[in-house]
C-alpha positions, 0 to 999 in steps of 0.5 A: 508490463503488469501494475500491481497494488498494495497497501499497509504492510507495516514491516519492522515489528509484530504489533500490526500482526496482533492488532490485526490478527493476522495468520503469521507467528511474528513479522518474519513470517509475514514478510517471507510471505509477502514477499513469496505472495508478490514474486510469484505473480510480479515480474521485473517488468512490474511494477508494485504500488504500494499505498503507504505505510510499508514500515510500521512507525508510531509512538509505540515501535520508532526504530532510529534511521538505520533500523528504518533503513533496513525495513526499506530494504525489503524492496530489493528483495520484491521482483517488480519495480515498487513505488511507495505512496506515503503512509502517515507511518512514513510521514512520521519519518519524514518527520523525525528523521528527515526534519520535514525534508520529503525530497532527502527521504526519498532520494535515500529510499530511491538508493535502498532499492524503491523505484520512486516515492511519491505523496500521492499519485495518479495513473490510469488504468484501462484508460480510467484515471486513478487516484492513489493516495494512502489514508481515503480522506485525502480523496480526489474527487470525479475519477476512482481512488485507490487507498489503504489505510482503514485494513479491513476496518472499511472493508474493500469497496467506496463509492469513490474507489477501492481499498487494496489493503494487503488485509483484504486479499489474502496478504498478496497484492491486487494486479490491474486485472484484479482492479479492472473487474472490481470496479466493473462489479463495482459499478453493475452492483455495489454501486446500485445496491441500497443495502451497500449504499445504507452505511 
């Protein structure tokens, strides 16, 4: 078994792919991609960890349940088992479609395909505690965070941990092997190198 890392997906309409800039003509093209991306590398003994904001839903682009429900689908269509970490995009869900209730939310996306869903969670890696966790202010301190959120506005690497932003490798996910190398380059330069420490 293989874990793998993404976040900020932004499934369900083509806002994202302008405001990013991202290589796709619309969200069709991105999704194939995406999901072609994740197959071809993960398995169904897999498991995809996906750091918020699968679903794109803000002020601007709120479809109703069902259409929110067919975005979540998407997860059927993925190899590896995927568990979602909330985004604030699904925070705003569970909000105005669930009325505050994170457990029916979850047991529904549980029945549209996810293995599980969770606010945050914490696995290890190598043996390594990791946190995981969508928006990187929501940090825990003394073990490395995995996050999203920032896209490629923060860029990859903190002093606290990793940004797995599907930005930020070529819109396929980080495996562990991915995440074992980029902390040791993490720790032997990053870490040490004034001109990273100067932000």
């Amino acid at each position: 078994m293989m874990l793998f890392f993404t976040a900020d997906l932004h499934f369900g309409d083509n806002e994202t792919i302008e405001r990013e800039s991202r290589p796709f003509e619309d969200i069709s093209e991105f999704t194939e991609a995406v999901i072609a991306n994740i197959n071809k590398v993960a398995s169904g003994e897999d498991i995809l960890y996906v750091l918020g904001d699968w679903i794109n839903y803000n002020s601007i682009n709120h479809p109703e349940l069902e259409g929110c429900k067919k975005i979540f689908e998407i997860s059927k269509r993925m190899n590896p088992k995927v568990i979602l970490v909330l985004g604030n995009n699904e925070e705003r869900i569970v909000r105005d479609k669930y009325d505050g209730n994170f457990l029916k939310m979850r047991s529904d996306l549980i029945s549209l395909g996810f293995e599980d869903v969770l606010k945050e969670g914490d696995i290890e890696i190598n043996g390594e505690p990791i946190h995981l966790i969508h928006c990187p202010v929501d940090r825990k301190e003394g073990c490395i965070n995995l996050f999203g959120h920032t896209h490629r506005g923060t860029g990859l690497w903190k002093p606290f941990g990793l940004n797995v932003g599907i930005d930020l490798n070529f819109f396929r996910p980080f495996s562990e092997k991915d995440i074992i190398f980029l902390l040791e380059t993490k720790r032997e330069w990053w870490d040490k190198d004034a001109n990273c420490m100067c932000m």
